[in-house]
C-alpha positions as CSV (number, residue, x, y, z in Angstrom):
1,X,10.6,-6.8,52.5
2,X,7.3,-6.4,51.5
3,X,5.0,-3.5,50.0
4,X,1.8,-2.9,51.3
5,X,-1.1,-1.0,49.1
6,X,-4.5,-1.1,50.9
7,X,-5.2,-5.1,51.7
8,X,-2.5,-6.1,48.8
9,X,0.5,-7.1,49.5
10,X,3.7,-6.5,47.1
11,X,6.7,-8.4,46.9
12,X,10.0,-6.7,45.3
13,X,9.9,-9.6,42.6
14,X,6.6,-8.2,41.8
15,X,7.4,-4.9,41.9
16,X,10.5,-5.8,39.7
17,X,8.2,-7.8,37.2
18,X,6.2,-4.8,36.4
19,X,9.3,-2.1,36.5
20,X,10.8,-4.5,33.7
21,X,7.8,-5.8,31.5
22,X,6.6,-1.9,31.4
23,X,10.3,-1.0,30.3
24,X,10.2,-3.4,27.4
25,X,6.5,-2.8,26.8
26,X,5.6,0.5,26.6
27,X,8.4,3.2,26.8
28,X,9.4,3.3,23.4
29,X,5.6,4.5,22.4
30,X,5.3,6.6,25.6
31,X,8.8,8.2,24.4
32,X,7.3,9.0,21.1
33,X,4.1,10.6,22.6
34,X,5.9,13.0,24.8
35,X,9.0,13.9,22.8
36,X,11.6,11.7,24.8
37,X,9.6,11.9,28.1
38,X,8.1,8.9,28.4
39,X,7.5,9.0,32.1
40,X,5.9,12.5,31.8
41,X,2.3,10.8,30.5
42,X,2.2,9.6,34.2
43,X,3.3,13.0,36.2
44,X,1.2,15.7,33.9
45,X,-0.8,18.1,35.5
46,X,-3.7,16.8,33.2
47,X,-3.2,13.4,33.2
48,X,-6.0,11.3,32.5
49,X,-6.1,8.0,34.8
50,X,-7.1,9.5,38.0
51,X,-8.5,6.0,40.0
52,X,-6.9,2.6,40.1
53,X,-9.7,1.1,37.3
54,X,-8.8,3.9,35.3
55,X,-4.9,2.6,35.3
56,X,-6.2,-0.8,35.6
57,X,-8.0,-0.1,31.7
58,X,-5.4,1.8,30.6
59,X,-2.7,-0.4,31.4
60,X,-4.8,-3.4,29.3
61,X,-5.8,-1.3,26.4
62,X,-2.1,-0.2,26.2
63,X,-0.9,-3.8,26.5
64,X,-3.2,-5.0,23.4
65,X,-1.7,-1.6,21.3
66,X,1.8,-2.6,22.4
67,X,0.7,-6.8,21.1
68,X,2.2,-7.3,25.1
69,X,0.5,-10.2,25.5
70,X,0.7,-10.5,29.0
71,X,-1.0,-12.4,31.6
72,X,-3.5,-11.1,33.3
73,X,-1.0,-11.4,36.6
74,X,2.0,-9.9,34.2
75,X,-0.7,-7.0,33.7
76,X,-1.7,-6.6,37.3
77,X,2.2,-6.3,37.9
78,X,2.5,-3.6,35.8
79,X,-0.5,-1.8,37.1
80,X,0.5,-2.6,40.6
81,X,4.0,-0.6,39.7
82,X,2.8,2.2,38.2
83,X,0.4,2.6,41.1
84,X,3.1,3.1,43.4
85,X,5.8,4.4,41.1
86,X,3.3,7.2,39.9
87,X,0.1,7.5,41.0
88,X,-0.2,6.9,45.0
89,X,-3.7,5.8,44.8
């Protein structure tokens, strides 16, 4: 089964890749942020990244504050997750 989001397609392994590198990247700062929410910085009524460059620079000034040091595909994978776990953009 596949994922399709405008002319990119998603595989589950992808998918998976991004669900787990975000997981060990970026909840435990996210939880901080938002009192134990760490999810909630994506679903707020004022949230800030609004367009998929928007996540996409998010996602790589987060990774360098993190010291992720992803790939650039690791980084896409994340993005890629969040986009569909999230955002619907």
């Amino acid at each position: 089964m596949f994922l399709t989001v405008g002319f990119l397609v998603l595989s589950p392994m992808v998918m998976a890749q991004g669900k787990d590198l975000h997981e060990a990247s970026c909840l435990q700062c996210h939880a901080s942020l938002t009192g134990g929410k760490p999810t909630s910085l994506y679903t707020r009524a004022d949230r800030k990244v609004t367009t998929l460059a928007s996540l996409q620079q998010r996602v790589k000034g987060c990774a360098i504050a993190a010291d992720a040091n992803w790939t650039d595909a690791e980084r896409e994978s994340v993005v890629q997750y969040l986009r569909t776990a999230f955002y619907g953009f």
